[in-house]
Backbone as JSON Lines, residues from 0, in Angstrom:
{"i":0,"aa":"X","n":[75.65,145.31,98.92],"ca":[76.53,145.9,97.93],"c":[75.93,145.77,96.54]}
{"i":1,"aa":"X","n":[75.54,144.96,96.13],"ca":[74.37,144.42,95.07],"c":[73.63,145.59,94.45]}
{"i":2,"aa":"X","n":[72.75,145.73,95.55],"ca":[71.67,146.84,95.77],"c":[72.31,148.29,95.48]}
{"i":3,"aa":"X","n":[73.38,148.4,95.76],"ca":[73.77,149.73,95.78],"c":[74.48,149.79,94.4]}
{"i":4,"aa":"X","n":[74.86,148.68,93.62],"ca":[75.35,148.81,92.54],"c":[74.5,148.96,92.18]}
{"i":5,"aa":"X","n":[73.12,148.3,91.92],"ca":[72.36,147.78,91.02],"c":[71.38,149.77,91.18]}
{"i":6,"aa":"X","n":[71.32,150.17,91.99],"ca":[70.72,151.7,91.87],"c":[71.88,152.45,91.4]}
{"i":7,"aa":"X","n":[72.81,152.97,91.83],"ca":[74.21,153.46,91.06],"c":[74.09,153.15,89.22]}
{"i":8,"aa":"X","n":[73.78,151.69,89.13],"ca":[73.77,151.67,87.63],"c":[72.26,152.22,87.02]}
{"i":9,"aa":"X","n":[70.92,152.11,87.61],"ca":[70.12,153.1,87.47],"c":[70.07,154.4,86.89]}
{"i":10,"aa":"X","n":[70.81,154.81,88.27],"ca":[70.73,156.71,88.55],"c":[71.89,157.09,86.9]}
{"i":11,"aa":"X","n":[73.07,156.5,87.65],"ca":[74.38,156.94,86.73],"c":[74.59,155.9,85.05]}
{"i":12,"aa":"X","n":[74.83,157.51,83.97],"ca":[75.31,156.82,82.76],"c":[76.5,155.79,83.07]}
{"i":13,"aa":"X","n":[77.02,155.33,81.71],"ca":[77.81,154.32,81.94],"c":[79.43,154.98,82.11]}
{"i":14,"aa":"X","n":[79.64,156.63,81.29],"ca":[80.58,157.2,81.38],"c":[81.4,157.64,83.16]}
{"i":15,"aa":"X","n":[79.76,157.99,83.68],"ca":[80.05,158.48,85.02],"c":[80.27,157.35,86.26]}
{"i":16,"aa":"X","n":[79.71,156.08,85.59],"ca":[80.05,154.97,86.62],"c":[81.63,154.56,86.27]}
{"i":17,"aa":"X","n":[82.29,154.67,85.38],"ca":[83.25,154.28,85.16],"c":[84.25,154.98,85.69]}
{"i":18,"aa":"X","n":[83.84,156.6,85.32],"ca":[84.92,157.87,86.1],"c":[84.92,157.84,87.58]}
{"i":19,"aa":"X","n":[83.28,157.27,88.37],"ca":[83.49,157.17,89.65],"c":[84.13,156.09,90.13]}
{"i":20,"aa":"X","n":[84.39,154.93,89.27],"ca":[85.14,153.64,89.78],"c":[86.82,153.96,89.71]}
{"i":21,"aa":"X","n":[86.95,154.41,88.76],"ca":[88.61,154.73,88.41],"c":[89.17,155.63,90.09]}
{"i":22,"aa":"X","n":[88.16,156.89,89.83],"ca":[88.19,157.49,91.56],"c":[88.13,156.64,92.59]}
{"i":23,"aa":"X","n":[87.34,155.88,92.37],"ca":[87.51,154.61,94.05],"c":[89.07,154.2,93.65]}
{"i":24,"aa":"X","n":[89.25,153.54,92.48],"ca":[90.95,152.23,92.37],"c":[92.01,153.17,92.77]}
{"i":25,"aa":"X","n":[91.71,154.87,92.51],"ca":[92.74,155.63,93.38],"c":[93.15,156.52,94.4]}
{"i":26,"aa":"X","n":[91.59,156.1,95.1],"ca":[91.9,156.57,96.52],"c":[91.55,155.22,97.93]}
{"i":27,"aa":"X","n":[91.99,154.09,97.02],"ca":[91.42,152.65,97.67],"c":[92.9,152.11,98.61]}
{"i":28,"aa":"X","n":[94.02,152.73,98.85],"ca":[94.73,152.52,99.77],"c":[94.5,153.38,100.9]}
{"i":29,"aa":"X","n":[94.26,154.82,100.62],"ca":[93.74,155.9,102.02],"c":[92.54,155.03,102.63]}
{"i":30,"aa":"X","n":[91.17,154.32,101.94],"ca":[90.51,153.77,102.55],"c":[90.69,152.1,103.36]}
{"i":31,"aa":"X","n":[91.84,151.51,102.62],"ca":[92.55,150.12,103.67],"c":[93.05,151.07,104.81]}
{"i":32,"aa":"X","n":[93.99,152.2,104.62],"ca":[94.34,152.21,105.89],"c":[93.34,153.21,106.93]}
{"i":33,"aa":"X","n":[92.4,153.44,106.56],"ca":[91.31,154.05,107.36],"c":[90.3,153.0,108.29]}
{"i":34,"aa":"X","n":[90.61,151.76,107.46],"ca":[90.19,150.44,107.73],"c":[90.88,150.18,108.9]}
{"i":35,"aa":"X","n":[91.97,149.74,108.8],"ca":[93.37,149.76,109.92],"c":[93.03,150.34,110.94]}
{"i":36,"aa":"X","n":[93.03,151.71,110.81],"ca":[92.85,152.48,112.03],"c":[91.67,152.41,112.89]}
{"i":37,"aa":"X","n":[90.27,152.23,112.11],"ca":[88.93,152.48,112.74],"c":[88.51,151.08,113.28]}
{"i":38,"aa":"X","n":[89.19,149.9,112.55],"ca":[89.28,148.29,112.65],"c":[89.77,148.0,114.27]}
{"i":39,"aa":"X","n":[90.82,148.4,114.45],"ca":[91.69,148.25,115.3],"c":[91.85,146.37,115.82]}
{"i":40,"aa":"X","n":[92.04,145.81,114.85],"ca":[92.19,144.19,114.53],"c":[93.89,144.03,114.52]}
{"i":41,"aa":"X","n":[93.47,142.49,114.27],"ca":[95.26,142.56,114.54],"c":[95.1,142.13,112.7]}
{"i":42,"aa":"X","n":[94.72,142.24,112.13],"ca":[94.48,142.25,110.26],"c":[95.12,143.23,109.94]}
{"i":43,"aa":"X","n":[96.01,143.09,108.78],"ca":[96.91,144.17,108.5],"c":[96.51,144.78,106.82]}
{"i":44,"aa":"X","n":[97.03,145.75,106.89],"ca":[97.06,146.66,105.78],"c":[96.41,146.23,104.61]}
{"i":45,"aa":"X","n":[97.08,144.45,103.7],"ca":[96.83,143.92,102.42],"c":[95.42,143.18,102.87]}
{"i":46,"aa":"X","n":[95.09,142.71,104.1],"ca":[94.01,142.17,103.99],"c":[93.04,143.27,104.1]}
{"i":47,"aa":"X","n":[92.96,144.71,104.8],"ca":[91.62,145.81,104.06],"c":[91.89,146.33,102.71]}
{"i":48,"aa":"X","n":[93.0,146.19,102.67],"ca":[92.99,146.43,100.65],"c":[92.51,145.21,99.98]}
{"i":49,"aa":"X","n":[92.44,144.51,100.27],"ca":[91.31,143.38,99.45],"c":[90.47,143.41,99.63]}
{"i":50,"aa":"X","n":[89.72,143.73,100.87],"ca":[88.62,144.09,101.27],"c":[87.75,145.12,100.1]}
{"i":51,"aa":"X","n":[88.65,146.4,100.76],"ca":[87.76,147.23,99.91],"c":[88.16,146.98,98.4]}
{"i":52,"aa":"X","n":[88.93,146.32,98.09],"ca":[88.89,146.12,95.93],"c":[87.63,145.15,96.06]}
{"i":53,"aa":"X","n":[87.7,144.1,96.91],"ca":[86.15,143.37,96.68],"c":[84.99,144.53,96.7]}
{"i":54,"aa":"X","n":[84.98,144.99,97.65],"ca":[83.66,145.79,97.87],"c":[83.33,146.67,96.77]}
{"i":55,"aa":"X","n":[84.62,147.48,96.05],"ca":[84.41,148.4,95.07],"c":[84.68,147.6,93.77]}
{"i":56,"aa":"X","n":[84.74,146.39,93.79],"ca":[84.3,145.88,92.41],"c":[83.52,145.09,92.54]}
{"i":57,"aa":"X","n":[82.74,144.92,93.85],"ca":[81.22,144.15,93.59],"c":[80.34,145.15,93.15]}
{"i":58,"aa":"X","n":[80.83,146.75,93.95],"ca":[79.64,148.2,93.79],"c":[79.81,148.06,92.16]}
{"i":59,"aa":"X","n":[80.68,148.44,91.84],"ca":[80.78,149.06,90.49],"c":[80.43,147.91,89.32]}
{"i":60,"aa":"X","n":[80.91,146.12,89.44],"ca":[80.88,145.88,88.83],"c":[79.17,145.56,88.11]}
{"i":61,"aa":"X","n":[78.53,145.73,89.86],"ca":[77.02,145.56,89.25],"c":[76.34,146.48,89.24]}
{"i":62,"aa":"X","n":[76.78,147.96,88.86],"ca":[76.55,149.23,88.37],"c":[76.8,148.95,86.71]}
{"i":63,"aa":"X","n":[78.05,148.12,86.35],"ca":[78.07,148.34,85.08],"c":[77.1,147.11,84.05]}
{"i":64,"aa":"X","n":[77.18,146.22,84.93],"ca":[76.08,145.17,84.17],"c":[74.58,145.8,84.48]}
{"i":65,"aa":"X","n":[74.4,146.1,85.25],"ca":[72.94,146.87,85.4],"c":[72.75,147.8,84.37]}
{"i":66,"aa":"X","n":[73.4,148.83,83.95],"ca":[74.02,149.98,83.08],"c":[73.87,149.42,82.01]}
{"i":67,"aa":"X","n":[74.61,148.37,82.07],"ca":[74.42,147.86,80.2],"c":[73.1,146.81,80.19]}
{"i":68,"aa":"X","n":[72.55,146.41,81.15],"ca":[71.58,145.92,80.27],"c":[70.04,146.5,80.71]}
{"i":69,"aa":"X","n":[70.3,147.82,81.5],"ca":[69.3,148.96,80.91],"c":[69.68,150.24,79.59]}
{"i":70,"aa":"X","n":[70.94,149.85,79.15],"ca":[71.46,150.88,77.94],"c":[70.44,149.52,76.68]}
{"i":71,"aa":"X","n":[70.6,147.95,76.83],"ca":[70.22,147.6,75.69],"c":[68.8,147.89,75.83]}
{"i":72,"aa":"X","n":[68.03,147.87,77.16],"ca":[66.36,148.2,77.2],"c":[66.76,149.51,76.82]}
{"i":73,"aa":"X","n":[67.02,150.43,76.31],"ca":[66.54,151.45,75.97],"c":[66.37,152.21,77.29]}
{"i":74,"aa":"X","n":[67.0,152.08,78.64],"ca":[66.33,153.03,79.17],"c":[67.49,153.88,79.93]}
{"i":75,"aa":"X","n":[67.29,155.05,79.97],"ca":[68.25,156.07,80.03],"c":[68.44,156.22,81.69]}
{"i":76,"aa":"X","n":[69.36,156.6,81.83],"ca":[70.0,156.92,83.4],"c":[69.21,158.23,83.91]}
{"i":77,"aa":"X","n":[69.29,158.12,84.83],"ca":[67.87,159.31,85.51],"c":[68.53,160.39,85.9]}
{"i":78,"aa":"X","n":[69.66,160.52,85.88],"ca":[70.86,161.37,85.89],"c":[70.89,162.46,84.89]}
């Protein structure tokens, strides 16, 4: 997850990592219960919604520290 932030903050400015995170925080209950279904665990609903808020704020959050401290190197998103 690291890895995938850490290229995400690469590729994408800091505007477009932020607009794509806001898009994950509001379509992040359709994906707990997609969890649910494809899971087929006896784990319910609030424990894949924590799931995926961990996962999409480990992606994003090290998209945005990556982001900002290639915005202070000077180096632009390849985007």
């Amino acid at each position: 997850m690291i890895g995938v932030g850490a290229v995400i903050g690469l590729v994408l400015p800091f505007s477009a990592i932020r607009n794509k995170y806001a898009l994950m925080l509001l379509v992040m209950p359709v994906l707990a219960l997609v969890d649910v279904r494809l899971a087929k665990s006896n784990r319910g609903f609030f424990f894949w919604f924590r799931a995926c808020a961990f996962e999409i704020c480990t992606v994003f959050g090290t998209a945005a520290i990556c982001r900002y401290i290639l915005d202070v190197l000077k180096i632009g998103a390849l985007v």
